[in-house]
N, C-alpha and C positions, 0 to 999 in steps of 0.2 A: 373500502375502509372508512369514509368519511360518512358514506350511508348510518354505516354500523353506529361510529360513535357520535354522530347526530342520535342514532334512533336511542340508545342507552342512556344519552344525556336527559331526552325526552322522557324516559320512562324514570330516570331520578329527578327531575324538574315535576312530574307528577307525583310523585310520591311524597316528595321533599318540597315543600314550594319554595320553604326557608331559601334553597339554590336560588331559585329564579330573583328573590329579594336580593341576593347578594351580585347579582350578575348585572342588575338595575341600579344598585348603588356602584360598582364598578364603571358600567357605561353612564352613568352620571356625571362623576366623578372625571370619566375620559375628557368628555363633554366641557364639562369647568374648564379642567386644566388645558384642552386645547382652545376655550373661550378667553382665557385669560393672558396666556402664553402666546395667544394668534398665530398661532398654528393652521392651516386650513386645513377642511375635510369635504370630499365629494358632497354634491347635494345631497344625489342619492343616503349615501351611508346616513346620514343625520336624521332623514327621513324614515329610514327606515328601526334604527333606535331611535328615535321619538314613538314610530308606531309600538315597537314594542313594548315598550315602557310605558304605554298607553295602557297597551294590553294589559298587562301585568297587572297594572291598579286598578284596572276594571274586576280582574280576576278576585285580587283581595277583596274591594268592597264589596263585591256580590255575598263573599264568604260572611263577611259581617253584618247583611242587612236580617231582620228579624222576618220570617216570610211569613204570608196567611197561607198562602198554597205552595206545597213544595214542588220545585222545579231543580233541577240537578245544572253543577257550576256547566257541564258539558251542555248541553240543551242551551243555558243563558251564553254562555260564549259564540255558539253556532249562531243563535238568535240575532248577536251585535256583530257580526264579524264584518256583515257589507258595511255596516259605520265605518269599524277600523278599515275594510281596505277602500273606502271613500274618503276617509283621513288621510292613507298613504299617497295616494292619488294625486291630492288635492297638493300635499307639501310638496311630492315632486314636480306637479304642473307649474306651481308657482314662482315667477321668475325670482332669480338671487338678484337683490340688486348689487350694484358694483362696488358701491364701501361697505362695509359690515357694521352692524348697527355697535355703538360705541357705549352704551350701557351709562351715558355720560351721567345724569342723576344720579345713579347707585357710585360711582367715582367721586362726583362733588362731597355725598354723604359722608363715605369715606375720608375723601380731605379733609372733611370738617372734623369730623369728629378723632380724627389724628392728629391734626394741629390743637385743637385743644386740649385731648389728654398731654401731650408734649408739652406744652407751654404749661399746663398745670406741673406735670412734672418736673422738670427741669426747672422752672424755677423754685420750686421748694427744695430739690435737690441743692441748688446751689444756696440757700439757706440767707439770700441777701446781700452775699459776700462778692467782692469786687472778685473775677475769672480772669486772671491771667498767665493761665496756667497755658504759657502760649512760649515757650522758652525753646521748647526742642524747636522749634521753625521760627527761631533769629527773633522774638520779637518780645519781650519782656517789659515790665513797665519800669524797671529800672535803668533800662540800657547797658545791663554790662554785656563784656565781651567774654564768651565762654568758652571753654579749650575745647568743644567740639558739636557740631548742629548735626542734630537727630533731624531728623520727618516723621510728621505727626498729621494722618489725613482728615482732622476731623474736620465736619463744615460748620464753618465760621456764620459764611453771610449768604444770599444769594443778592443779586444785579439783576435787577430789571428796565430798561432803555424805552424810551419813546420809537427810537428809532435807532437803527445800526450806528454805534460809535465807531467815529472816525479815528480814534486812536487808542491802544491800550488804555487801561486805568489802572491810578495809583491811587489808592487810597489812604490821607494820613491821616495816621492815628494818636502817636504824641510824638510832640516836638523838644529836641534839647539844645543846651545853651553853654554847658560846661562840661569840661573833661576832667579827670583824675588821676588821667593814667589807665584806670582799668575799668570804668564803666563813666556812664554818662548822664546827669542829675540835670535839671531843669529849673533853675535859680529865678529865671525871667517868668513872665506871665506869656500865654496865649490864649487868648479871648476870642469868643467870635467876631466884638467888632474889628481888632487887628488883623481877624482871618479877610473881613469884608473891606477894610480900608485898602488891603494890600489890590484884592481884588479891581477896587477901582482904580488904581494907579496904574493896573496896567492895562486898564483898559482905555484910561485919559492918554499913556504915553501911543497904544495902538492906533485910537482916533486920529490923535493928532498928526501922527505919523503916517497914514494911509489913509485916511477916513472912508473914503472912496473902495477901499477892498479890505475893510477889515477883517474878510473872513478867510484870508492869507495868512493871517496869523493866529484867529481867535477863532474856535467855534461855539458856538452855544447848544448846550445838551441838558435833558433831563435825565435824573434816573432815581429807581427808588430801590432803596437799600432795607432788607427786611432780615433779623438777627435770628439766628436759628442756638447752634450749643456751648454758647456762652452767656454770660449776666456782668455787666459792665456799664459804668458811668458815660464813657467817653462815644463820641458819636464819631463815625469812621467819613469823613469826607474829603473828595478832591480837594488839591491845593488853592483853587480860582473858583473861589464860590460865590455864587449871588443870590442864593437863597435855601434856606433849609426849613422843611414844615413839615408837617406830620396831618393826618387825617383830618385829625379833632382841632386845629392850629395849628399856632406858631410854638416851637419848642422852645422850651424856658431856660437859660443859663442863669449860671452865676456871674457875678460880676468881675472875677477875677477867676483865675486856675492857670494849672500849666499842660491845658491839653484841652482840646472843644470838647467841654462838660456839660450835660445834662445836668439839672438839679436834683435829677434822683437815677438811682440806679434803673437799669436797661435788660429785660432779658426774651426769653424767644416768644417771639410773636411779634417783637418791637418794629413799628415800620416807618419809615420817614423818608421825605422825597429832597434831593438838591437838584437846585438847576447849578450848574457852573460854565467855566469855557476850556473846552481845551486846548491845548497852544501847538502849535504846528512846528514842535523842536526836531529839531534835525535839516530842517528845510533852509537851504539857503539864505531867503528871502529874510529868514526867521533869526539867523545869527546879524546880518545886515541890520537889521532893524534894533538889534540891541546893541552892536556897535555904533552905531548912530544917533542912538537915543540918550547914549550913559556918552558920548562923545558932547553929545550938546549941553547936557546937564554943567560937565568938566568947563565947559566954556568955550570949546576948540571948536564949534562945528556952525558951519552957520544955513546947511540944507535943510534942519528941522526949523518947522517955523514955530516962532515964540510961545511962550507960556499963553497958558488961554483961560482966564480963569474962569469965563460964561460955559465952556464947556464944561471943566471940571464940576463946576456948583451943578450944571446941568444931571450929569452921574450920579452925584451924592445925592441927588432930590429923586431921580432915580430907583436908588436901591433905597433912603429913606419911604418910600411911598411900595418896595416890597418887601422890606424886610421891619419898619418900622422902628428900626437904630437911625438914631443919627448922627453923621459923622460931617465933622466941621473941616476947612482947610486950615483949622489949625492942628485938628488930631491928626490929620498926617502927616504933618513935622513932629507931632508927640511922639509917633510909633515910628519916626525916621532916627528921632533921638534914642530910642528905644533899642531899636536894634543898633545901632554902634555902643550902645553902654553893654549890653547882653549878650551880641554875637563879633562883637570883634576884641576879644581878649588877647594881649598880648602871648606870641608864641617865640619861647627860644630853641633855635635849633643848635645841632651842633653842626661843627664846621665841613664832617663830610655828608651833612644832609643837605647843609646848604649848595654844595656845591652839585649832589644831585640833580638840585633843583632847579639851580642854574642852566643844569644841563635839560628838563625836561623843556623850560618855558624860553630856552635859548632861540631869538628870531620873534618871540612875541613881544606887541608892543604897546595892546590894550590889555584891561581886565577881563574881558571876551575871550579874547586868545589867550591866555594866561590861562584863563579856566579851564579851557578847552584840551591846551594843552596839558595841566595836569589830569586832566579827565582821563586823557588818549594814554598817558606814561602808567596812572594805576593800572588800566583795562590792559595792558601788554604783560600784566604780571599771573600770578594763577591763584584760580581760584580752587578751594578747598573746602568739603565739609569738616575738616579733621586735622586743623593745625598745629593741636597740642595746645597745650597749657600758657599761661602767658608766665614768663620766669617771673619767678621774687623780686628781682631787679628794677622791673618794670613799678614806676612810682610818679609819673611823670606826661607831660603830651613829648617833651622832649627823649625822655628814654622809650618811649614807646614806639615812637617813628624811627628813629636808631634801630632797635629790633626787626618792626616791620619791615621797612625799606631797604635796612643794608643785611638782616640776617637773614631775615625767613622769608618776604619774598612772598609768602601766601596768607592767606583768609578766605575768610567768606566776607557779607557783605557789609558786617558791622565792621569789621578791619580795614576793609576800601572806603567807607564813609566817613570814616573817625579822620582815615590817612587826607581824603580830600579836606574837610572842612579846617583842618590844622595846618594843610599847607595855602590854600587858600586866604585863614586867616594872617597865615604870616605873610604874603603880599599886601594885607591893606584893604582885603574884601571881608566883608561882613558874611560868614557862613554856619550854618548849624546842621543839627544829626536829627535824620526824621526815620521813625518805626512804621511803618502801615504794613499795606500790603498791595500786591503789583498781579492785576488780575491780567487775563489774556481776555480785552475783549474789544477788539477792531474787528469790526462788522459784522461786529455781535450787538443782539437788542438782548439777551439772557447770559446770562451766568453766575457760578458756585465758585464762593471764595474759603478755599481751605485754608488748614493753619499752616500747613507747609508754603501757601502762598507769600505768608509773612515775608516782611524785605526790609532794609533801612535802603538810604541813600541819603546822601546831600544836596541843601539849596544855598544857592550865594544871591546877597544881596546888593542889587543893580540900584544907583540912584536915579530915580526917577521910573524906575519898571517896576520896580518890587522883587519878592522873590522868585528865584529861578529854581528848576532845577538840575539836577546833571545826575549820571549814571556812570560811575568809575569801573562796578563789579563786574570782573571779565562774563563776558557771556549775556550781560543785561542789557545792551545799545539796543538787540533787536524790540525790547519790551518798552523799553522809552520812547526811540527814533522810529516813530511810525509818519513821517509826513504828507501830506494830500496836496495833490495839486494845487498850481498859482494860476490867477486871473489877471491880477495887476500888470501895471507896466513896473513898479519896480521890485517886483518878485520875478517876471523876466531878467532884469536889468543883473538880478543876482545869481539867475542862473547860466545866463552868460560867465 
């Protein structure tokens, strides 16, 4: 049976060559698609569709050549045929090697000229216009709070690492300072130098406090952040930053704004590298040392040793000589004053929120633990993409925690943020609402940041540390509290 319909394929493959063309773009075609798809296929088989797909084209061109003496296609094929089976020979004798060849130029070409139609497109798509159309996944430039988070997978950014980061990353994006009751406006300034002053403070309090194992607490990382299907002013980076530059230099701000602005809008292709540090929260060692540091600042503590100010100018001279700002030890009492005038607005509760409260930070007796503990009381609540509406009622930071806390009970993570930085304010800590986004990338040197990544949470302000942050939204500690081992004796001391 197979004799048969070989031999009638053959006598329409003669007849028809048209067939045999279409049988060579089929086995072509196979060829690509398992080339590309990496798929394997025996040596054999490959070799021997190459020989005939040899054949084939030899058969055409003969058909086409102008001849002085005529010779028939049958005679010219018998003529080459020891070539063709010295061809087949040859591909099956020849050893496969053990990776397959990666076609890597024809892939470069390709990247190249993908990334360029894209970046052409898309930014004319978005027409110049600020993209934050980033609402269904929590993260809006307004900060309100919406009766219900959609998911939206587009990619935002991609993360590229020197080396495997030691801890999640968060990336902030705008920072706020005011509430309304139903969304959240940004009345203060946030500058890159206030992003860098903060930076050095904690890294003056960390020195001083361990000098010897600073990396117990701080680590220092690179990464470059490259913008893919948005167009935007703001520039997305960690909280502890020590430097941000772009290929061509240093990136140019304004002098003022309320979120780290670029002087001009931003869109795909845009690439820019931060070094920062990132902080070892979660770790023992790591609460110790900010109880201990905001204890000495208070006046109560006399284990940290004194103010040092050769160090401190030492840091500022520092980050002056990589970043080219300069920041004075008077501008960090400007930006200490700064945020108590912007992030500690007076908050009224009512009487059975207060007594909530009493209940969560009942037994605590610093600011530390205070924090901690409203941290641990939000995170014991539920979280929800779909909490409904906020009522009419709601006008207020004081009617709005009334709601949250004693009605409903749920949100997502602008509701846990809003709820921390308000109760936090009303003990006496300086706290605000930050939008970014909270990528999964511990012991990762690569990763894609989608819009569903989008996130808020709150940071409270420590004197003498700067800011902190915390993670109230149930389900989110694992994304924050990633901690690395300690070396010191008194990162021991704390795990004891």
């Amino acid at each position: 049976f197979l004799a048969i319909v070989c031999y009638l394929l053959q006598i329409l493959m003669e007849k028809i060559f048209k067939v045999k063309i279409a049988i060579v773009i089929l086995l072509l075609s196979g060829l690509l698609f398992c080339l590309f798809s990496e798929r394997e296929l025996a040596h054999v088989e490959v070799a021997f569709i190459l020989c005939y797909i040899a054949m084939t084209w030899a058969e055409w061109t003969e058909g086409k050549w102008i001849k002085e003496k005529r010779r028939g296609v049958y005679s010219y094929m018998l003529w080459i045929a020891p070539f063709l089976g010295m061809y087949f020979l040859l591909m099956v004798l020849t050893p496969v090697p053990e990776a397959p060849y990666g076609w890597q130029f024809v892939r470069n070409l390709y990247e190249q000229l993908r990334e360029s139609f894209l970046e052409l497109s898309q930014n004319i798509t978005r027409g110049g216009q600020e993209d934050y159309d980033l609402s269904l996944s929590g993260f809006t430039e307004k900060g309100e709070l919406e009766g219900a988070l959609g998911r939206d997978d587009r990619e935002i950014m991609t993360v590229e690492s020197n080396a495997p980061l030691t801890t999640n990353l968060y990336l902030t994006g705008k920072i706020y300072d005011t509430f309304d009751g139903r969304q959240w406006l940004a009345e203060g300034r946030d500058t890159v130098k206030e992003r860098l002053a903060d930076t050095a403070q904690t890294l003056y309090a960390v020195e001083r406090y361990d000098r010897d194992y600073q990396q117990d607490y701080l680590l220092r990382a690179r990464i470059k952040i490259s913008y893919r299907y948005f167009y935007t002013g703001f520039l997305f980076a960690p909280l502890k930053i020590w430097e941000l530059q772009q290929e061509d230099g240093r990136i140019s701000f304004p002098n003022q704004g309320d979120g780290l602005l670029s002087e001009k809008a931003m869109g795909y292709g845009t690439e820019y590298e931060t070094v920062y540090y990132q902080m070892n929260a979660g770790a023992p060692a790591f609460y110790r040392f900010l109880e201990e540091e905001t204890a000495f600042e208070e006046g109560i503590s006399e284990e940290t040793p004194a103010f040092d100010e050769r160090l401190l100018e030492k840091i500022l001279k520092d980050l002056r000589g990589v970043t080219g700002i300069e920041i004075r030890l008077e501008d960090l009492e400007d930006c200490r004053r700064t945020v108590y005038d912007t992030c500690l607005k007076e908050v009224t509760l009512s009487e059975k929120v207060q007594e909530a409260l009493a209940e969560m930070t009942r037994g605590a007796e610093t600011d530390v633990e205070r924090l901690r503990a409203i941290e641990a009381a939000l995170a014991s609540l539920t979280y929800t993409q779909s909490p409904g509406e906020l009522p009419e009622s709601i006008s207020d930071e004081r009617s709005f925690l009334d709601y949250f806390l004693l009605e409903s009970g749920q949100g997502y993570c602008n509701y846990f943020a809003t709820a921390f930085v308000l109760l936090a304010r009303s003990q006496g800590i300086p706290a605000r609402y930050v939008q970014g986004f909270c990528i999964p990338m511990k012991d990762k040197k690569e990763g894609t940041v989608y819009s569903y990544m989008a996130h808020a949470w709150p940071e409270a302000y420590l004197d003498g540390i700067g800011w902190i942050p915390f993670e109230p939204t149930p389900g989110f500690a694992e994304s924050r509290y990633t901690p690395w081992a300690l070396k010191g004796e008194k990162g021991a001391l704390s795990k004891e």
